[in-house]
Backbone as CSV, one residue per row, in Angstrom:
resi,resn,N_x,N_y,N_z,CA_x,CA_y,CA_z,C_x,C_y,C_z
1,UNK,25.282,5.575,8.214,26.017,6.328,9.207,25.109,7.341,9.899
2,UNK,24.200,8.175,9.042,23.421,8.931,9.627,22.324,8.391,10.415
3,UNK,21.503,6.838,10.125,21.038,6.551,10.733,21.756,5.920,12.023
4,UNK,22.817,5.806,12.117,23.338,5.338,13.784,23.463,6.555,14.570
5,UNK,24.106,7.138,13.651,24.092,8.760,14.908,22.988,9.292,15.197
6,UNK,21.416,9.349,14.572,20.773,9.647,14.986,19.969,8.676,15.508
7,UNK,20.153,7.527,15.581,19.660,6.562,16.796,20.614,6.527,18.025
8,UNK,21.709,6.695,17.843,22.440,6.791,19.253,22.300,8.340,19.744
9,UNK,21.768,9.335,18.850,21.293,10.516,19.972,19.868,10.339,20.533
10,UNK,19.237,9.540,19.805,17.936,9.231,20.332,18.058,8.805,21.906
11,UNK,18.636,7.503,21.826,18.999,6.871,22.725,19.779,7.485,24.108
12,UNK,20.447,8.787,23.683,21.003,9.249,24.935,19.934,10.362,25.384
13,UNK,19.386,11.108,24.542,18.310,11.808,24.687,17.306,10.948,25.825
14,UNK,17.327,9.468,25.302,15.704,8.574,26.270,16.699,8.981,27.581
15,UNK,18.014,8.151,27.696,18.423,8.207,29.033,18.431,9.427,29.711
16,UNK,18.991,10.439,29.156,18.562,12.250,30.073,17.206,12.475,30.625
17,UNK,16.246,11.922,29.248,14.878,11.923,30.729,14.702,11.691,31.669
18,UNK,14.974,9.895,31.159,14.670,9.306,32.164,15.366,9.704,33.348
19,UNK,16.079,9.793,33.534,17.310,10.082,34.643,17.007,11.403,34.927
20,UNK,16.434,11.831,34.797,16.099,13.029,34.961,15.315,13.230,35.806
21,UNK,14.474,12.022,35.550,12.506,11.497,36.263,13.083,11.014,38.074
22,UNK,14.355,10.483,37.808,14.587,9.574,39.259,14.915,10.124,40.123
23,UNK,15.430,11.279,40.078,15.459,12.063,41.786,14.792,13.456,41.574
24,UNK,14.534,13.359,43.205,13.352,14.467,43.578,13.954,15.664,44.319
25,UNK,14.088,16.796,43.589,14.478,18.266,45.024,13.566,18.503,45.669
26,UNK,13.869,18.890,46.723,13.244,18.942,47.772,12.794,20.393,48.888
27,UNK,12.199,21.055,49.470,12.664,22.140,50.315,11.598,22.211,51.208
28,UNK,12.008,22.817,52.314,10.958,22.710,53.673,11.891,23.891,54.741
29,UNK,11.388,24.139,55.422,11.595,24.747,56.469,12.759,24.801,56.997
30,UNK,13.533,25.734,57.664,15.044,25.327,57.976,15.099,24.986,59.276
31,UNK,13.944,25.723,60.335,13.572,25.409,61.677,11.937,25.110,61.438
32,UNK,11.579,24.347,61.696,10.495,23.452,61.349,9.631,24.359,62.639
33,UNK,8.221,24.614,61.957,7.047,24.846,63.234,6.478,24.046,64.075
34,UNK,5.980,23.029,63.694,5.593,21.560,64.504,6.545,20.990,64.665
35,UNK,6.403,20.795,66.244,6.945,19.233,66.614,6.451,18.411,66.927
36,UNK,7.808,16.973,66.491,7.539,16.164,66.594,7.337,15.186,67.947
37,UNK,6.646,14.188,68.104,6.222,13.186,69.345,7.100,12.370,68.951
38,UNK,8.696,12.166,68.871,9.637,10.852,68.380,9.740,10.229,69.159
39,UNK,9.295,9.169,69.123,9.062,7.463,69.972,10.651,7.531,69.850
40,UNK,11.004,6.007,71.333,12.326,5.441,71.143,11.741,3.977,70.581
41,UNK,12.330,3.679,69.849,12.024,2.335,68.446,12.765,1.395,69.059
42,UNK,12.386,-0.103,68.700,13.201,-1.457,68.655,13.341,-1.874,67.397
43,UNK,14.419,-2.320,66.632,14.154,-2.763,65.410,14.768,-4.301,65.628
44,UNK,14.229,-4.743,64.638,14.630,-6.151,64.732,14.747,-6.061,63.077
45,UNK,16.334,-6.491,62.738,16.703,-6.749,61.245,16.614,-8.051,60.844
46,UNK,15.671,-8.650,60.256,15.918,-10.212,59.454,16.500,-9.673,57.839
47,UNK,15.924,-8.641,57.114,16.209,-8.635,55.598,17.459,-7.531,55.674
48,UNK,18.737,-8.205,55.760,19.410,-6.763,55.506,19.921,-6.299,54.118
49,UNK,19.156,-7.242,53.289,19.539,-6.369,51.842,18.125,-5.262,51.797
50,UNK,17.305,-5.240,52.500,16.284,-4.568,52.410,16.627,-3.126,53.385
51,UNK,17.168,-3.476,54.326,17.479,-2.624,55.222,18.824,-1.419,54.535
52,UNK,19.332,-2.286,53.739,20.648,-0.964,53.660,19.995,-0.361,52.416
53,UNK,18.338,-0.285,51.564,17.993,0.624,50.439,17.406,1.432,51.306
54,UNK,16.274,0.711,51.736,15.344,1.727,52.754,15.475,1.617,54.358
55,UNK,15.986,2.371,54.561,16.029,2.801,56.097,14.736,3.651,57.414
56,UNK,14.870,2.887,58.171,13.483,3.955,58.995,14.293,5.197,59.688
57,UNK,13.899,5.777,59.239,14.940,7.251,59.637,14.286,7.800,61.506
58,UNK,13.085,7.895,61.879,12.517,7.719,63.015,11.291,7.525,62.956
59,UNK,10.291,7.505,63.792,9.021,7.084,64.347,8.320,8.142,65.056
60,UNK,7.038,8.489,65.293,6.403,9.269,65.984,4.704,9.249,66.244
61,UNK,4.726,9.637,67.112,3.080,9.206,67.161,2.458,10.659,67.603
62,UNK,0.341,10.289,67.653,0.291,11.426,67.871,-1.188,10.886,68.374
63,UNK,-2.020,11.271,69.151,-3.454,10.965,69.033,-4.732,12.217,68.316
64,UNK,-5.124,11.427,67.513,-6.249,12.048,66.630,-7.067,12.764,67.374
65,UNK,-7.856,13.732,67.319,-8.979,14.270,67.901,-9.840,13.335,68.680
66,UNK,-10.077,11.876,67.484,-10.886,11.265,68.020,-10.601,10.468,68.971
67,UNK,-9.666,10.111,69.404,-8.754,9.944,70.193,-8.144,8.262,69.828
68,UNK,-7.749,8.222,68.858,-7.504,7.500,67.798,-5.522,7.684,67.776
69,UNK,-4.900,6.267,68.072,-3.692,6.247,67.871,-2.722,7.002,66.331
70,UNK,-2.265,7.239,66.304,-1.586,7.798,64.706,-0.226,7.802,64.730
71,UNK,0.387,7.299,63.813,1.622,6.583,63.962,2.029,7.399,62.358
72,UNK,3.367,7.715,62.594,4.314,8.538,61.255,6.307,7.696,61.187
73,UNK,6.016,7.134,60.224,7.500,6.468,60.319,7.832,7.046,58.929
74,UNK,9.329,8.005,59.028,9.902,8.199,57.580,11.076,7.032,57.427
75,UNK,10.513,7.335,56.251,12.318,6.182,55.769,12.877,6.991,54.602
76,UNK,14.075,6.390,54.297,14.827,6.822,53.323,15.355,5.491,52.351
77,UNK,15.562,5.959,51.160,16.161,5.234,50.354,17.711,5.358,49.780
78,UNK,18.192,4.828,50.558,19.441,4.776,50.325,20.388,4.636,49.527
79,UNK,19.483,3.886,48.317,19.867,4.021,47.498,20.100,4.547,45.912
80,UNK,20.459,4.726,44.923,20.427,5.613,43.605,18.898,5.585,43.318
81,UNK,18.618,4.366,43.076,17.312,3.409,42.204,16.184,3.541,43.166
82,UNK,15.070,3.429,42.145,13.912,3.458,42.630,13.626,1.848,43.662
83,UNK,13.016,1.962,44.971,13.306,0.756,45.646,11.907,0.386,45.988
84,UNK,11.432,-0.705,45.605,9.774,-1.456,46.429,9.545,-2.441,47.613
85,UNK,8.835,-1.799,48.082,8.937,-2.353,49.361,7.243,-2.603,49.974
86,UNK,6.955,-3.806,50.851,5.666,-3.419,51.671,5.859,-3.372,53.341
87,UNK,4.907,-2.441,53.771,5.061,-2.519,54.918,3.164,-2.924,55.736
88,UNK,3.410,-3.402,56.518,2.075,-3.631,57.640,2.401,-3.332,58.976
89,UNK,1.174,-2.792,59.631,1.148,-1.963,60.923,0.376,-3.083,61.887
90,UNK,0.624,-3.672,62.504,-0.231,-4.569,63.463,-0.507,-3.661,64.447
91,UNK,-1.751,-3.636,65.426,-2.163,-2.566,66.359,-2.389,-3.994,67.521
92,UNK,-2.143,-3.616,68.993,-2.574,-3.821,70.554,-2.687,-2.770,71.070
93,UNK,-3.468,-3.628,72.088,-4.289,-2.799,72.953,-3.626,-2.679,74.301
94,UNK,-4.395,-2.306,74.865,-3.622,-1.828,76.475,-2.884,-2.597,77.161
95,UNK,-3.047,-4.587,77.318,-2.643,-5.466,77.380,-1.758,-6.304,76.806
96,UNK,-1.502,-5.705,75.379,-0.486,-6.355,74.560,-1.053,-7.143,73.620
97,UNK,-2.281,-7.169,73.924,-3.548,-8.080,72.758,-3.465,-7.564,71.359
98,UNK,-3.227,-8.548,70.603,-3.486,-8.054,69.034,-4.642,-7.468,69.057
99,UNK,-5.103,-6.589,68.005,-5.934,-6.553,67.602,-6.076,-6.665,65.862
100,UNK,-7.150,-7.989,65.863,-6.908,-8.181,64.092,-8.003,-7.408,63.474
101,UNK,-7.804,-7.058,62.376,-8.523,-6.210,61.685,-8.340,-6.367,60.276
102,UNK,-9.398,-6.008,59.460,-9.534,-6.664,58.012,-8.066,-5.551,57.225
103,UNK,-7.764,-4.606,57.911,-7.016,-3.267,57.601,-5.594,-3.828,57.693
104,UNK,-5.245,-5.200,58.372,-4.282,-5.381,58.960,-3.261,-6.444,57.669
105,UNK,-2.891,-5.458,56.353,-2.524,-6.046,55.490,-1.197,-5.148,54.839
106,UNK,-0.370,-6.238,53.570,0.331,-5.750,53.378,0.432,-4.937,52.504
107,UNK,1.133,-3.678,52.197,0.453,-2.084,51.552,2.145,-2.243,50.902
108,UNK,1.800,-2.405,49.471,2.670,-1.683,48.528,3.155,-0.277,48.558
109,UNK,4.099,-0.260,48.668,5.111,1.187,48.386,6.363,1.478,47.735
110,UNK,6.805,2.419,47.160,7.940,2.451,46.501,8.172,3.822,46.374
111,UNK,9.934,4.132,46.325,10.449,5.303,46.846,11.368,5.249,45.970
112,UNK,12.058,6.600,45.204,12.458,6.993,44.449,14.093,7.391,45.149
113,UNK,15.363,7.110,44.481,16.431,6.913,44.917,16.916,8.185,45.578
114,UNK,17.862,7.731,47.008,17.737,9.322,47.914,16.784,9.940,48.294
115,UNK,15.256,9.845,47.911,13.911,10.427,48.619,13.816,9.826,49.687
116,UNK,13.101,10.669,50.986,12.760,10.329,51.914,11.230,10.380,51.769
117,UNK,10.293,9.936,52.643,9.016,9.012,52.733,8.645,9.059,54.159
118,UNK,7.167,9.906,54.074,6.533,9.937,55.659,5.293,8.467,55.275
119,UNK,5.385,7.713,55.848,4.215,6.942,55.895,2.953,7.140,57.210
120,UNK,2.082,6.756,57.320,1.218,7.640,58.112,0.033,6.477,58.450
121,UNK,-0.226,6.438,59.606,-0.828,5.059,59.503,-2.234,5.439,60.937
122,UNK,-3.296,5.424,61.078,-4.241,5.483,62.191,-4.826,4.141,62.690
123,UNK,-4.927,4.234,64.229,-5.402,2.797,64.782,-6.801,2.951,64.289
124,UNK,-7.124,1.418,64.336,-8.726,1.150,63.427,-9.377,1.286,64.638
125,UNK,-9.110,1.379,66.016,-10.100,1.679,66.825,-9.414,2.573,68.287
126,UNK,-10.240,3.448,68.661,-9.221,3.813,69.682,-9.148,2.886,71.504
127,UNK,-9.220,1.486,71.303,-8.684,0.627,71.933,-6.923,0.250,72.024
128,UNK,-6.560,0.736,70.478,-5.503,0.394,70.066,-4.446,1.517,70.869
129,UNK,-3.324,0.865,71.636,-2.059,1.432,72.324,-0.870,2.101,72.154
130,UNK,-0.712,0.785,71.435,0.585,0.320,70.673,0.439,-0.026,69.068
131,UNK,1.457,-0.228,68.664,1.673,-0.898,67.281,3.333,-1.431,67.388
132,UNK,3.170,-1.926,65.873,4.315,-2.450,65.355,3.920,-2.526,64.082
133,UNK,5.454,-1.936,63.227,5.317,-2.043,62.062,6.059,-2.564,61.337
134,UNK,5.511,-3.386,59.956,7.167,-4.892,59.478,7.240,-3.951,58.391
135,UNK,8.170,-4.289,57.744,8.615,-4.347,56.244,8.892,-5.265,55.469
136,UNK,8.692,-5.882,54.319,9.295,-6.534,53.509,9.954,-6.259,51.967
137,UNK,10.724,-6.682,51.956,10.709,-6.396,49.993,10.340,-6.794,49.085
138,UNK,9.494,-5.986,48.438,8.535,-6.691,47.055,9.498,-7.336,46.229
139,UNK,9.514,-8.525,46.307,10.091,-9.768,45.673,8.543,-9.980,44.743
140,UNK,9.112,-9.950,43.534,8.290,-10.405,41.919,8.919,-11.352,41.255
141,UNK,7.850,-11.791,40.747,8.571,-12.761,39.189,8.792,-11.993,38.189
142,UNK,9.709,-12.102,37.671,10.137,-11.150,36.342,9.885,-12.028,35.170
């Protein structure tokens, strides 16, 4: 008897950590000093089980000193659970021309349930105009 009760306090003890570990407080500014450059976005939804965890909350750009494109997309996770996801940034140029680049791959990420997420991305050359950025969901073998 004593050993169940003190394995089932064990056991609720693991879960209070853990659960403890999965969401993040947060605090920032109430009127923010910088502003933002918020692009107007196109989205195109193919995954919408992907779309209703993580959401792109907006977009913004900015040019680097060097005069280098720079691109900021937050998202949110919508949902409780920790959610994985990849995203890739394709860059064109003034014409609408891809530009391929060895950089031009897909980047693991993962966001913790209800956290929001600045991702932050610079053109590999300052030829680059435009972009576009995908998402997918890290689909694994278990």
């Amino acid at each position: 008897m004593k050993k169940a009760t003190l394995a089932l306090a064990c056991v609720l003890m693991g879960t209070a950590v853990l659960s403890s570990c999965a969401s993040v407080n947060t605090v920032e500014r109430e009127t923010p000093v910088g502003t933002r450059h918020v692009i107007t976005d196109k989205r195109v939804i193919t995954d919408e089980t992907l779309a209703t965890k993580v959401n792109i909350i907006g977009v913004n750009d900015a040019t680097t000193p060097g005069g280098f494109l720079q691109i900021q997309i937050e998202v949110l996770n919508e949902s409780h659970s920790l959610q994985e996801f990849n995203y890739r940034v394709e860059w064109f140029d003034m014409n609408g021309m891809a530009i391929n680049t060895p950089t031009s791959v897909w980047i693991p990420r993962q966001i913790e349930g209800k956290e929001s997420l600045t991702i932050t991305a610079v053109a590999p050359t300052p030829t680059a105009k435009d972009f576009r950025v995908k998402f997918m969901e890290n689909v694994r073998d278990n």
